[in-house]
N, C-alpha and C positions, 0 to 999 in steps of 0.2 A: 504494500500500500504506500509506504514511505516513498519507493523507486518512484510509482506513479506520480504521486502528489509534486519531487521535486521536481519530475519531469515538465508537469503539467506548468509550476512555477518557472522553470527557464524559457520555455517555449515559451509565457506571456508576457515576462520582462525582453527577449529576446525575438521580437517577430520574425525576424528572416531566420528563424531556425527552423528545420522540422523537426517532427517526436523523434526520427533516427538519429539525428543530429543533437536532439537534446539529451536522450538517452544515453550516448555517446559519449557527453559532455561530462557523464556519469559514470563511466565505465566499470569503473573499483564496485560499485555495489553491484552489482550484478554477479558478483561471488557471495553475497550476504544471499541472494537465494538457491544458490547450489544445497540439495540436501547431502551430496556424496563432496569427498577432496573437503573435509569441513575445514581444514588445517587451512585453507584459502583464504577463509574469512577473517584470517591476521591483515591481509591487503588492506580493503577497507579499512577499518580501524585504527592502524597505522597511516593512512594517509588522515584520519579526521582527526587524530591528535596532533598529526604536523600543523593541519590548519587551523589550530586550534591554537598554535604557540606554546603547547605545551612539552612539546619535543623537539631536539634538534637531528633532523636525519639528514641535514646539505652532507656531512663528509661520509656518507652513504651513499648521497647519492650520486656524488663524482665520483666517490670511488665504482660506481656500477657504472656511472658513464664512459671513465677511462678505461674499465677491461670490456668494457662492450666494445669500443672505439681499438684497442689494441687487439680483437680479435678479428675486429673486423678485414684490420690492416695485415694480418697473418694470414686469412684468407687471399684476399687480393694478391699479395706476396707469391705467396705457392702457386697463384694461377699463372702470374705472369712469367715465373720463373720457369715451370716445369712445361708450358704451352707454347 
């Protein structure tokens, strides 16, 4: 009911959205309805206590960006190399 309701609030603050696009907007909750993978619903959670200022997770979250970004670059690497 929550998912719906915030939906239904960005999409009327935000007229050029659609419900895809608002839903979207949303995407972390949408683990809050999984009944299987419950272990998911740390996601959510953790992002509304970020926004909440009641947690700090930026050196988390470079740190995921930088091994995202350096594996990216490892891939790329090997292809150009070995092609």
């Amino acid at each position: 009911m929550e998912l719906l309701a915030r939906t239904f609030y960005i999409s009327r603050r935000d007229r050029s959205l659609s419900w895809l696009e608002a839903i979207l907007r949303r995407w972390y909750d949408i683990f809050l309805l999984l009944t299987f993978w419950r272990w998911l619903r740390i996601i959510p959670v953790t992002i509304r206590v970020y926004q909440a200022d009641l947690l700090n997770i930026e050196p988390l979250r470079s740190q995921l960006n930088h091994d995202f970004a350096v594996s990216f670059a490892e891939e790329i690497t090997v292809m150009v190399v070995f092609k």
